[in-house]
N, C-alpha and C positions, 0 to 999 in steps of 0.2 A: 573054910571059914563060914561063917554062919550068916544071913543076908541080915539081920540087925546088925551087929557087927559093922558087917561093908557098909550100911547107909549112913551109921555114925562117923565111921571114917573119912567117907565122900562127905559129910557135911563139916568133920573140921577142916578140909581142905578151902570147902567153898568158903567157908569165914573167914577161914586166913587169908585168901588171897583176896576177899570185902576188909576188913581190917589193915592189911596194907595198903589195900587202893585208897579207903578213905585217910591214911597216913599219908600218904604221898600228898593227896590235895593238901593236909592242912600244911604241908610242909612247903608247897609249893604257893597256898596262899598267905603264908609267916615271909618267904625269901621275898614276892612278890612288894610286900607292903614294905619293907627293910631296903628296898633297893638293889638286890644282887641281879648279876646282869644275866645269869644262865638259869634263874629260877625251877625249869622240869629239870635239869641234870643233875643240878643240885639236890634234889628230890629226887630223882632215881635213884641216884646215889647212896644217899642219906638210909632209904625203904630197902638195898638189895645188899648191904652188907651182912656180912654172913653174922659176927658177934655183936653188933649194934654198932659197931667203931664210927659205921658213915653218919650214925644219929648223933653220935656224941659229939664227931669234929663238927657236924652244922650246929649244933646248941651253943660251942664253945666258938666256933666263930662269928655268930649272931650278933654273940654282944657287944660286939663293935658297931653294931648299926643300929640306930632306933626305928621301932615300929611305928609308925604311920599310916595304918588301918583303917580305909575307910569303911560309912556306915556299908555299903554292900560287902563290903571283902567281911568285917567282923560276925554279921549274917551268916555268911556261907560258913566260913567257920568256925561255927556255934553250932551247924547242921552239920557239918562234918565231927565236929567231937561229940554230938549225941549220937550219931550213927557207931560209932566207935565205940562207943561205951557200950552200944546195944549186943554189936557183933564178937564185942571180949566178953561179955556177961553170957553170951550164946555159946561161943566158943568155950568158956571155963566149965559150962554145965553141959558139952559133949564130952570133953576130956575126962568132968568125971564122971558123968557115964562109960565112957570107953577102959576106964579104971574099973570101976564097978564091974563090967561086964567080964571083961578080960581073968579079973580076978575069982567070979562066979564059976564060967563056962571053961576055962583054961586051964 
């Protein structure tokens, strides 16, 4: 393989695993403000399922609890869903370069 290539590779990794870290926060600061009593499990949880199933049963069991978010928790994630945004927008434009490429040199 060619060393462009492996850096674009090595860099969707590191996004993805920025991209779930900053997931898990917002997930763990959503349980926090809702009241659930195991907040990071929940959030590991939710982040390590294989097809999204652990995101979808935390969304769907949520809305049994109202949000109560204070001004610090709303802050933090407000920095966490821009970082999110930044590292999918970063993420979407290795992948299609790793398309592009793959399809050039391949």
């Amino acid at each position: 393989m060619n060393i462009i290539f492996r850096i674009i590779i090595i860099g969707l990794i590191i996004f993805t695993i920025g991209l779930v870290y900053n997931l898990y926060n917002m997930i763990k600061i959503d349980a926090e403000s809702r009241g659930f009593k195991h907040k990071k499990l929940i959030s590991f949880l939710s982040v390590t399922a294989q097809n999204g199933s652990g995101l979808l049963l935390y969304l769907l069991a949520r809305k049994k609890y109202d949000s109560q978010m204070t001004a610090r928790q709303k802050k933090e994630f407000e920095h966490y869903k821009k970082l999110s945004l930044i590292f999918f927008v970063i993420q979407m434009a290795l992948g299609l370069a790793t398309i592009v490429y793959a399809y050039l040199y391949f």
